[in-house]
C-alpha positions in Angstrom: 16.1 19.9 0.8 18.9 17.4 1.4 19.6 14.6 -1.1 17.9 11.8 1.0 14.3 13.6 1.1 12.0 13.9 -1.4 8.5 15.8 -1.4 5.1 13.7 -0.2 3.3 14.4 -3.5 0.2 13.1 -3.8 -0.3 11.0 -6.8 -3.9 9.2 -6.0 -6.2 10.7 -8.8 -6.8 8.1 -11.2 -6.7 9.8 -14.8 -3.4 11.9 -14.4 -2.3 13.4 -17.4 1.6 12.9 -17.9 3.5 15.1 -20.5 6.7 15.9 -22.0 9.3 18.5 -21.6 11.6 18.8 -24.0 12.9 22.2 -22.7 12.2 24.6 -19.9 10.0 26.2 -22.0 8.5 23.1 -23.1 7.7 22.2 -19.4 6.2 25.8 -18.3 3.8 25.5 -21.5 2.8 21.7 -20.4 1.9 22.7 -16.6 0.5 26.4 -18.2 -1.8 23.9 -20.5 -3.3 21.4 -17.5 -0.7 18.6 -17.2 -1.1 17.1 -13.9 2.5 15.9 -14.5 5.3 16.8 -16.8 8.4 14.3 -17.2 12.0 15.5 -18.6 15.6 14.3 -18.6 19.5 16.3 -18.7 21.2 17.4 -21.4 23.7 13.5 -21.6 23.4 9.8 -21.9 21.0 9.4 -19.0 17.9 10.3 -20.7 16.4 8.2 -23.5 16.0 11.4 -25.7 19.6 12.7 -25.6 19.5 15.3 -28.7 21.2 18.5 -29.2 19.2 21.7 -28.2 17.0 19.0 -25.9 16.5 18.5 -22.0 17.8 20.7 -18.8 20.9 21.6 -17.3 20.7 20.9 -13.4 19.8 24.6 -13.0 16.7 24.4 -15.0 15.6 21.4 -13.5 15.6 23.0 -9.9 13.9 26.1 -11.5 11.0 24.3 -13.3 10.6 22.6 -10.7 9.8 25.1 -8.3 7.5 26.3 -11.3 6.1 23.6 -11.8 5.2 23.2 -7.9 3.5 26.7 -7.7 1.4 25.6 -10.0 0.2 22.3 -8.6 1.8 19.7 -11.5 4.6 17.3 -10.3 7.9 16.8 -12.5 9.5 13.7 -13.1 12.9 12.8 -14.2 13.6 10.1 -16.5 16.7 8.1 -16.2 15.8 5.5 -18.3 18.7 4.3 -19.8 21.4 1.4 -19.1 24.9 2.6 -17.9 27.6 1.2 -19.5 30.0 -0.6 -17.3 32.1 1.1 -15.4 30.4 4.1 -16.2 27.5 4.5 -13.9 28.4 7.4 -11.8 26.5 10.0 -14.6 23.4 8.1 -13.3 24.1 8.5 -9.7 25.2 12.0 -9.7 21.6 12.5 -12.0 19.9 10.8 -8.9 21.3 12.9 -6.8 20.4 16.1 -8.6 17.1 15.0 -8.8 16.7 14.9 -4.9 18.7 18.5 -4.5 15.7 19.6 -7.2 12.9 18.2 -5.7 11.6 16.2 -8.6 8.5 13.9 -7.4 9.4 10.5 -8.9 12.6 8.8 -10.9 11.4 7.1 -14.0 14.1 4.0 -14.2 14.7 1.4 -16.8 18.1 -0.1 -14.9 17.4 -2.4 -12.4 21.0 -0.8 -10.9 20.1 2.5 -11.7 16.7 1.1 -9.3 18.9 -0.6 -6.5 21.2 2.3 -6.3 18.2 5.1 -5.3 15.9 2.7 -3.6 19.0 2.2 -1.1 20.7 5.6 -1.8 17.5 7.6 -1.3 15.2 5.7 0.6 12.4 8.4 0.0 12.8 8.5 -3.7 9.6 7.4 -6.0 10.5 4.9 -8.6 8.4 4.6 -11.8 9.4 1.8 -13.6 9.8 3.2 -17.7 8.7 1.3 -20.7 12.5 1.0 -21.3 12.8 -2.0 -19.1 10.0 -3.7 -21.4 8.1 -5.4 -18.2 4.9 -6.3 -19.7 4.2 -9.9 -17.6 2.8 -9.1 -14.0 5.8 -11.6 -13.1 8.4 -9.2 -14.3 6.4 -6.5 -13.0 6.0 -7.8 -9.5 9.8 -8.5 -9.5 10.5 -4.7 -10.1 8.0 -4.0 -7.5 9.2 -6.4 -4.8 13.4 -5.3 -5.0 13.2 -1.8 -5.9 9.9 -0.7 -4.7 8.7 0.3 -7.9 5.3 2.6 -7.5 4.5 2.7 -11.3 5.0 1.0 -14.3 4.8 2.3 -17.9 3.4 -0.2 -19.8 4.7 -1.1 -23.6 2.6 -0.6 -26.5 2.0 -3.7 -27.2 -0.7 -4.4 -25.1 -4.7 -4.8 -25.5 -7.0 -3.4 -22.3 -8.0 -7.1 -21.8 -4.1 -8.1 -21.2 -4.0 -4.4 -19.2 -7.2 -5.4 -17.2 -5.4 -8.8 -16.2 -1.9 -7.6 -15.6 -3.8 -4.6 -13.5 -5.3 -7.6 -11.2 -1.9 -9.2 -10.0 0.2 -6.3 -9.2 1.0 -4.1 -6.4 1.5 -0.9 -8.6 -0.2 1.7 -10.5 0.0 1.4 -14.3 1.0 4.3 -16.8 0.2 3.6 -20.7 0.9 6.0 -23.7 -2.1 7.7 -25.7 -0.3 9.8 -27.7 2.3 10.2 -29.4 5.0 7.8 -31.4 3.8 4.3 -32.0 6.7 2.3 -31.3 6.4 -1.4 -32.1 10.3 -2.4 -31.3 10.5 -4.2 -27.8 11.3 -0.5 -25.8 14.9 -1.3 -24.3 16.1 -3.6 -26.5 16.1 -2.1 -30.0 19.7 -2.0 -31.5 19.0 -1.3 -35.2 20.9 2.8 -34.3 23.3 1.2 -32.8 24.3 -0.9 -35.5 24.7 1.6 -37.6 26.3 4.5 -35.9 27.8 2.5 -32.8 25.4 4.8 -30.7 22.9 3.3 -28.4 19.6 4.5 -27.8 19.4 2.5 -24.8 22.7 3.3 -23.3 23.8 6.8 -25.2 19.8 7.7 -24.9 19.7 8.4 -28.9 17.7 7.1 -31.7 19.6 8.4 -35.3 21.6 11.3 -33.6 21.9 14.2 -35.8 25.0 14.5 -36.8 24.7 11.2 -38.7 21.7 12.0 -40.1 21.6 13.9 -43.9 19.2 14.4 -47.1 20.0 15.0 -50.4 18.1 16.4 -53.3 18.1 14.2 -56.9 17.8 15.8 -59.9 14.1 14.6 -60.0 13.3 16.6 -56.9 13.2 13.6 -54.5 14.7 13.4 -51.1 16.9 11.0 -49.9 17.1 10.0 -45.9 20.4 9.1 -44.9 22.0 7.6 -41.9 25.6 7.2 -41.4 25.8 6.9 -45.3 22.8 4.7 -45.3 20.0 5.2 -47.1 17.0 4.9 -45.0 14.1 6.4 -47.2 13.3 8.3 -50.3 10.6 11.0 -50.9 8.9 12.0 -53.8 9.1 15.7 -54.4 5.2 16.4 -53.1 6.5 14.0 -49.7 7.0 15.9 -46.6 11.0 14.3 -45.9 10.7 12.3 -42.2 13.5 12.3 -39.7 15.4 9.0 -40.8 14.8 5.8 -38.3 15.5 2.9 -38.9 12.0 1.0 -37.9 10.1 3.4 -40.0 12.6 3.5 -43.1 11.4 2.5 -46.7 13.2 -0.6 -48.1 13.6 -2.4 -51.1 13.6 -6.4 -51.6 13.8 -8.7 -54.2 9.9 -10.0 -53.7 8.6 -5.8 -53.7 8.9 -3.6 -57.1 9.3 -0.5 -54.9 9.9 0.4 -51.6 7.8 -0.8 -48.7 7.7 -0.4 -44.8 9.7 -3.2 -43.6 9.2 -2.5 -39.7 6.5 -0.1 -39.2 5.0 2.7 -41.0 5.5 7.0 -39.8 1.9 6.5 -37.5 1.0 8.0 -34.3 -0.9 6.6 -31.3 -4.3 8.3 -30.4 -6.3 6.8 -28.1 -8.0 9.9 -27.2 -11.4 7.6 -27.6 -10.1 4.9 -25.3 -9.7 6.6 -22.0 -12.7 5.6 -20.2 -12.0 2.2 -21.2 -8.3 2.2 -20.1 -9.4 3.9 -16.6 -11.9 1.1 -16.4 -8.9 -1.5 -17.2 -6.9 0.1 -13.9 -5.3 2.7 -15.8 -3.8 5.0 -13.3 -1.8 8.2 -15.5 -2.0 8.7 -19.5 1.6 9.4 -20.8 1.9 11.9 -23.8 4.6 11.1 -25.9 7.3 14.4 -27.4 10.4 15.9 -25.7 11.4 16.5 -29.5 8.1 18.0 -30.0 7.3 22.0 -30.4 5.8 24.1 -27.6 2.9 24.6 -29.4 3.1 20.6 -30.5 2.8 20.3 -26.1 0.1 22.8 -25.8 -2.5 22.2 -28.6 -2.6 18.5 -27.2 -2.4 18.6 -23.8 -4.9 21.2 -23.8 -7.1 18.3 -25.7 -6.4 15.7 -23.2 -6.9 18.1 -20.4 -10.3 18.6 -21.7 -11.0 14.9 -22.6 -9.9 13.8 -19.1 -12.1 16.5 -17.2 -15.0 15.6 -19.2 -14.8 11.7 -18.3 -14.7 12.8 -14.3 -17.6 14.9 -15.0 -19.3 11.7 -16.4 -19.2 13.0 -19.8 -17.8 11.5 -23.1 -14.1 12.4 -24.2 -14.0 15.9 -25.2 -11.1 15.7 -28.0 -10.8 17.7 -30.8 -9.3 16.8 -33.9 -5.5 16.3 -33.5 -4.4 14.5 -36.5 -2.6 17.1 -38.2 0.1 16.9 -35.2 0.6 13.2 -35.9 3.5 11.8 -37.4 2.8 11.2 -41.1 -1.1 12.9 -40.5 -1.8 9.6 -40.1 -3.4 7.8 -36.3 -4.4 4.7 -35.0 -5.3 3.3 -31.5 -2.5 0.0 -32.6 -2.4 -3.4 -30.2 -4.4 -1.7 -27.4 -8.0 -2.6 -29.6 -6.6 -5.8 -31.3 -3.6 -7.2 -32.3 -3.1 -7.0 -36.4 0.3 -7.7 -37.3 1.7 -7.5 -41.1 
């Protein structure tokens, strides 16, 4: 396969079930467990999950691809971060990769990183990632219009009625998340890392990277959350300790007599329930969220989902089983796509 060609996958079926690949392993598990398609990213800055141990060398993309292939499920590749200036030949040499490896569709957040395979690989399949934060049909249509954007991942901020509407004046599919992190920050525009570490998660493709992250034990038992020498949170000795973010930190202020959630509370999106009525909306592909996530994280729910999705084509109810012990802080909610209830 030569770096201009890409394969003619078919991606018609409404209801497609997209999931994460952390690792090789990760991926074989998702496409082993029913995804129709699994999305990943390399091992550097042009990924939005850029973690140690995480993603795929350009060898292991080509190989789980193939995998994937024999199989039936489709691979993506996310590139969905900004280059720096000056710096954007990591994302064209990614592109390029991507072509040599056969991956199905690009998902982009750069509207350069879009320009530069819509005229460098003229068969390429652009999905436009909730990175880029397009949530107005006008923004939307723009993507659509210059790059030739197929898809676009909507945010979460969203209700079905707003989906339903945007759904009517675009050209493009739409992709929402149903599982996974609940992430109220505006996706591609959050600098709260960066302004404490100097790392970008939009441009270095990590949120709190690891080696700025520590915990230390008090005498009481608690746990303090640090990042880059800032305390972020603080757990009683029966809390589970969470990975220090900023957004989902506990804070102190003069007007609270402890500490409270000043952005947004550990909570994970389920709307396992809500998938006939977000297919209704125009709802092309369900996104999974968890490249940081276990193998056995990938398989219990995608295996759910799998089920749920088959048993809505059958003409069925969803079929879910009970997933909230894999959700961050065991705790779920179905956030802006029902209403909107902000603190």
């Amino acid at each position: 396969m030569t770096d201009t060609e890409m394969t003619d996958t078919d991606f018609s079926t409404a209801g497609e079930l997209v999931c994460p690949a952390g690792t090789p392993a990760a991926l074989r598990t998702a496409v082993d467990a029913g995804a129709d398609t699994v999305y990943c990213g390399f091992r550097d800055a042009t990924n939005a999950r850029n973690f140690p141990g995480l993603n795929f060398t350009p060898e292991e993309l080509q190989s789980s691809v193939a995998y994937a292939h024999a199989r039936g499920a489709r691979v993506l590749l996310a590139l969905n971060t900004y280059p720096p200036a000056g710096k954007v030949a990591l994302w064209r040499d990614a592109a390029a990769i991507g072509m040599r490896s056969g991956v199905d569709a690009f998902i982009v957040a750069d509207m350069g990183v879009a320009r530069h395979i819509a005229e460098t690989h003229p068969g390429a399949r652009l999905h436009l990632s909730v990175q880029a934060a397009a949530s107005s049909p006008e923004a939307i249509r723009y993507y659509c219009q210059n790059f030739g954007v197929r898809r676009v991942v909507l945010p979460r901020i969203l209700t079905i009625p707003e989906i339903r509407k945007i759904k009517s004046e675009i050209p493009c599919e739409i992709e929402t998340f149903v599982f996974g992190n609940h992430g109220l920050m505006v996706e591609g525009r959050c600098s709260l890392t960066n302004w404490l570490t100097g790392l970008s998660t939009n441009m270095d493709g990590v949120c709190s990277p690891a080696a700025d992250v520590t915990y230390e034990r008090a005498a009481d038992g608690s746990m303090r959350s640090r990042l880059a020498g800032f305390t972020i949170d603080s757990f009683a000795p029966d809390e589970n300790a969470g990975y220090p973010t900023i957004c989902k930190g506990r804070y102190t202020a003069p007007h609270r007599t402890e500490g409270f959630y000043a952005f947004e509370e550990p909570i994970s999106l389920n709307l396992g329930r809500m998938l006939p009525d977000l297919m209704a909306a125009g709802v092309h592909a369900f996104k999974i969220e968890g490249r940081q996530r276990s193998k056995s994280y990938v398989r219990s729910v995608v295996r759910a989902f799998r089920r749920a999705v088959d048993s809505i084509r059958a003409g069925g109810e969803p079929d879910l089983a009970d997933l909230v012990a894999l959700t961050e802080g065991q705790k779920e909610t179905q956030g802006a796509f029902q209403t909107k209830k902000w603190r």
